[in-house]
Structures are given as structure tokens and as C-alpha cells.
C-alpha positions as CSV (number, residue, x, y, z in Angstrom):
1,X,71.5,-225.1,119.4
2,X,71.3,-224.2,116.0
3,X,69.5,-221.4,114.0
4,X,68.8,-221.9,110.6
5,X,66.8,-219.9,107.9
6,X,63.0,-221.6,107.5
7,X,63.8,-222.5,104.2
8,X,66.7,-225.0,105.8
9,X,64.0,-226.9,107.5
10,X,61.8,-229.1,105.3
11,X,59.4,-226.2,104.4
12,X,56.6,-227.0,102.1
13,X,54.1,-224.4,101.0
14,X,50.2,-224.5,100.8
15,X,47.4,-222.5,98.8
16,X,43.9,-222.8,98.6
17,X,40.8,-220.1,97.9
18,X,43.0,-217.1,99.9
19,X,45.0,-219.0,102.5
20,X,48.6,-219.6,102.4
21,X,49.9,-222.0,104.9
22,X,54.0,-222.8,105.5
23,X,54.7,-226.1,106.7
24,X,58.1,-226.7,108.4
25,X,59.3,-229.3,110.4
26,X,61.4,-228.1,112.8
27,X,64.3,-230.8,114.0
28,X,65.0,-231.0,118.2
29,X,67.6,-228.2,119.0
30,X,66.6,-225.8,115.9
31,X,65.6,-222.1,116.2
32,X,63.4,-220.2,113.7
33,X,64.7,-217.0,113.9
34,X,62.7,-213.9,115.2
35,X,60.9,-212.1,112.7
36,X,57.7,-210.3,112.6
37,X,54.7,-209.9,109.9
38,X,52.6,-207.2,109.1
39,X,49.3,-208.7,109.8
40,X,47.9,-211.1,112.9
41,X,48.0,-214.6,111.9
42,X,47.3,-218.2,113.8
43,X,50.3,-220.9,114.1
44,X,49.4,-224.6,114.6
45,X,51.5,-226.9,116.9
46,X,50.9,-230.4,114.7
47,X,53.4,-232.7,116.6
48,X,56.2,-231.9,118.8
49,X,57.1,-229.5,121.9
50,X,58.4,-226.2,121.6
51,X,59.3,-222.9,122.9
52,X,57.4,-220.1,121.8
53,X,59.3,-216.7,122.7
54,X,57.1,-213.5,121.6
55,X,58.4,-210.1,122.0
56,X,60.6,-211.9,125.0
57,X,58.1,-213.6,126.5
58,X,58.9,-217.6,126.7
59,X,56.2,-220.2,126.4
60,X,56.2,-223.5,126.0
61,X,53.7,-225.4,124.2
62,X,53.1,-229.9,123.5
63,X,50.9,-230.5,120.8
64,X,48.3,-230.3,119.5
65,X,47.8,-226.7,119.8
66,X,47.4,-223.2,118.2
67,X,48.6,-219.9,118.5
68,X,47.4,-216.8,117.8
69,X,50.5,-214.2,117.0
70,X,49.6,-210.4,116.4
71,X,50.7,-208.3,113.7
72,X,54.4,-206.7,114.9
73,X,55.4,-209.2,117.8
74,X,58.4,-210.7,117.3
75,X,58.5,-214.2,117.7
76,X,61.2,-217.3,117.3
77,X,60.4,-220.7,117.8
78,X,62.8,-223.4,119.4
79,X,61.9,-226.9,118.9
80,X,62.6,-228.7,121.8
81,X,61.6,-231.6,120.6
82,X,60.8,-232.6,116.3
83,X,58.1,-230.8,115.7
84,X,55.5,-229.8,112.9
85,X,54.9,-226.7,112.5
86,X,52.0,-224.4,110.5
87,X,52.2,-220.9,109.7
88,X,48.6,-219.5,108.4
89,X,47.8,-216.3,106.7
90,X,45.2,-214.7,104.5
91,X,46.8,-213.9,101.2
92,X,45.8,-215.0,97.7
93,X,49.4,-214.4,96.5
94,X,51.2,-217.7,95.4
95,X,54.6,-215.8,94.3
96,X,56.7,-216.8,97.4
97,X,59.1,-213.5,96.8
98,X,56.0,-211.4,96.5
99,X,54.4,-213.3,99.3
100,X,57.2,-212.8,101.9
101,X,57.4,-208.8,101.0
102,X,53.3,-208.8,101.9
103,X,53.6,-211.2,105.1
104,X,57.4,-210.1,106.8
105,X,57.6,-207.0,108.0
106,X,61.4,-205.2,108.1
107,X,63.2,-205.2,111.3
């Protein structure tokens, strides 16, 4: 199994009127790390299977789905199989450096 950084993985970013979405398509076998943002925001399943684990609770989810993930829960995704993947948030930033100190909070 391998963990790799989000940017490793085919991420593409998305803006439109206050809503920033992150696309990434997650290869079988690959973890997004655990991390945790300062504000609730909803995940979409697109395609694939995966393993949800939030504040070390494992779920596992088929597509087409979403998820709702609170503000503070940590949370890492393993793809269990290749899987498309949407991360949604309210922001009207488009500076990804600026936009990742809003969104991620510190561990």
C-alpha cells in the first residue's frame, strides 16, 4: 500500500461563483493521508470503491455516493479499487497556497 501526497495523484482543481472542488483520482492500493479542515465540507464518490476511515472509524463506500465530513475529523481515504474522487468546499479563493492555509487545519 502506498501513501502518497494528493498532489501525486492526478489532482485537478475547480472554481466556480464560491466553490472550490479538488478532483483526484485515486489509483487501487493508494492512501490519501489523514488530514483534517477547518470547516464541514461534502466528498463525492464518482467511480470506484473505497475505504473511508474518519477519526478511526472505517467505512467502506461503491460509487456513486457522497459524504458528508465535519469540520476537525480526521479522515484518509484508501482506494481499494481506481477511484474518482471530489473534494467540495465553500471558498472564493483561487490561490491554492492561500486556499490550503483557509481549508487544512494544523495537526
Amino acid at each position: 500500500m502506498k501513501n502518497n501526497q494528493i498532489e501525486d495523484i492526478n489532482t485537478k482543481h475547480h472554481f466556480n461563483s464560491g466553490v472550490y472542488a479538488r478532483e483526484m483520482h485515486i489509483p487501487k492500493g493508494y492512501v490519501v493521508e489523514g488530514h483534517k479542515h477547518k470547516f464541514d465540507h461534502m466528498s463525492i464518490l464518482a467511480s470506484g470503491k473505497v475505504r473511508v476511515i474518519v477519526d478511526q472509524k472505517e467505512t467502506t463506500h461503491i460509487a456513486p455516493c457522497v459524504l458528508n465530513i465535519k469540520a476537525g475529523q480526521v479522515h484518509q481515504i484508501l482506494a481499494l479499487q481506481d477511484s474518482d474522487w471530489f473534494c467540495v468546499h465553500a471558498s472564493d479563493e483561487t490561490e491554492m497556497s492561500t486556499l490550503e492555509s483557509i481549508l487544512i487545519e494544523e495537526a
